[in-house]
matplotlib code that plots the C-alpha trace (Angstrom):
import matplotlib.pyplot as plt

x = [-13.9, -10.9, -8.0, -6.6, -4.0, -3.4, -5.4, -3.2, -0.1, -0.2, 3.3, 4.3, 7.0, 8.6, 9.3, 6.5, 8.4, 10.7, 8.3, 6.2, 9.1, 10.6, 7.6, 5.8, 9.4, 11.6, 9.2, 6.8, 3.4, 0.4, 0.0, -3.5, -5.1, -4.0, -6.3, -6.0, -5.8, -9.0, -7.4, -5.4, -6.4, -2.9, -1.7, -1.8, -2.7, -1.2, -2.5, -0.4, -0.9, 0.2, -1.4, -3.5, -5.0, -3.9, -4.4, -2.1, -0.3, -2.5, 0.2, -0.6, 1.8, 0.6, 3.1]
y = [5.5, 3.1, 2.8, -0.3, 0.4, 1.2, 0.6, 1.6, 3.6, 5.9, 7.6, 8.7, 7.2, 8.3, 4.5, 2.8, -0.7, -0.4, -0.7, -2.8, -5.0, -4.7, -5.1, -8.0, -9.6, -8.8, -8.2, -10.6, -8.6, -9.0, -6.2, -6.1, -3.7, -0.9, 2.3, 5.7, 8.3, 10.0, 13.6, 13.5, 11.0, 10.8, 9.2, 5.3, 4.3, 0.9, -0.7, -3.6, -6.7, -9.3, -12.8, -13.2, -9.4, -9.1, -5.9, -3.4, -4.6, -2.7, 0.1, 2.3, 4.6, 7.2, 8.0]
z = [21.3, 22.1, 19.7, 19.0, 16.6, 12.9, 10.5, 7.5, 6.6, 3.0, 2.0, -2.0, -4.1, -7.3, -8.3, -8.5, -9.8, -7.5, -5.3, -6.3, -6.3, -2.9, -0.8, -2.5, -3.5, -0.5, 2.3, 0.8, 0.9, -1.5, -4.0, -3.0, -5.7, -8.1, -8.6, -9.3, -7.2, -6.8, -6.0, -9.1, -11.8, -13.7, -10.2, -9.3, -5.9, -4.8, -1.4, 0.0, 2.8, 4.0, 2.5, 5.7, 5.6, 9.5, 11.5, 11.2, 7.7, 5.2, 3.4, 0.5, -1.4, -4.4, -6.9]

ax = plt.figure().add_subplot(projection="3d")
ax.plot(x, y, z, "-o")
ax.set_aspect("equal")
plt.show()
Protein backbone atom coordinates (compact mmCIF):
# COMPACT_ATOMS: atom_id res chain seq x y z
CA UNK A 1 0.00 0.00 0.00
CA UNK A 2 1.35 3.51 -0.84
CA UNK A 3 0.48 6.55 1.26
CA UNK A 4 -0.27 9.61 -0.28
CA UNK A 5 -1.11 11.78 2.41
CA UNK A 6 -3.95 12.63 4.87
CA UNK A 7 -7.05 11.94 4.54
CA UNK A 8 -8.53 13.81 7.61
CA UNK A 9 -7.50 15.33 11.04
CA UNK A 10 -10.10 14.69 14.29
CA UNK A 11 -9.08 16.76 17.61
CA UNK A 12 -11.96 17.77 20.64
CA UNK A 13 -13.01 21.27 21.53
CA UNK A 14 -14.83 22.65 24.45
CA UNK A 15 -16.34 25.58 22.25
CA UNK A 16 -18.11 24.40 19.75
CA UNK A 17 -19.20 28.16 18.44
CA UNK A 18 -16.26 29.29 18.67
CA UNK A 19 -15.35 27.04 16.39
CA UNK A 20 -17.66 26.86 14.32
CA UNK A 21 -16.91 30.41 13.80
CA UNK A 22 -13.24 30.59 13.31
CA UNK A 23 -12.81 28.05 10.74
CA UNK A 24 -15.67 28.66 8.35
CA UNK A 25 -15.41 32.60 9.13
CA UNK A 26 -11.69 33.18 9.50
CA UNK A 27 -10.14 30.32 7.69
CA UNK A 28 -13.04 30.13 5.35
CA UNK A 29 -13.89 26.34 5.41
CA UNK A 30 -17.30 24.72 4.81
CA UNK A 31 -19.04 23.35 7.89
CA UNK A 32 -19.58 20.31 5.98
CA UNK A 33 -22.08 18.30 8.25
CA UNK A 34 -23.00 18.11 12.00
CA UNK A 35 -23.70 14.58 13.65
CA UNK A 36 -23.40 13.08 16.82
CA UNK A 37 -20.85 11.27 18.09
CA UNK A 38 -21.48 7.63 17.77
CA UNK A 39 -19.23 6.69 20.98
CA UNK A 40 -21.10 9.04 23.10
CA UNK A 41 -24.48 10.32 21.88
CA UNK A 42 -24.73 13.62 24.09
CA UNK A 43 -21.53 14.62 21.87
CA UNK A 44 -21.72 16.60 18.43
CA UNK A 45 -19.33 15.71 15.71
CA UNK A 46 -18.53 18.54 13.29
CA UNK A 47 -16.48 17.72 9.93
CA UNK A 48 -15.09 20.67 8.06
CA UNK A 49 -13.61 21.44 4.20
CA UNK A 50 -12.71 23.51 2.06
CA UNK A 51 -15.53 24.53 -0.74
CA UNK A 52 -13.69 22.36 -3.35
CA UNK A 53 -13.50 19.10 -0.98
CA UNK A 54 -9.61 18.88 -1.98
CA UNK A 55 -7.30 16.21 -0.51
CA UNK A 56 -5.96 16.67 2.62
CA UNK A 57 -8.59 19.59 3.99
CA UNK A 58 -11.19 17.35 5.51
CA UNK A 59 -10.96 18.30 9.73
CA UNK A 60 -13.34 16.97 12.35
CA UNK A 61 -13.46 18.04 16.05
CA UNK A 62 -15.93 16.28 18.79
CA UNK A 63 -16.91 18.34 21.67
Amino acid sequence: MQLTGIHHLTTVTARVTENQAFYTQVLGLRLVKITVNQDDVSAYHLFYADGAASPGTDLTFFD
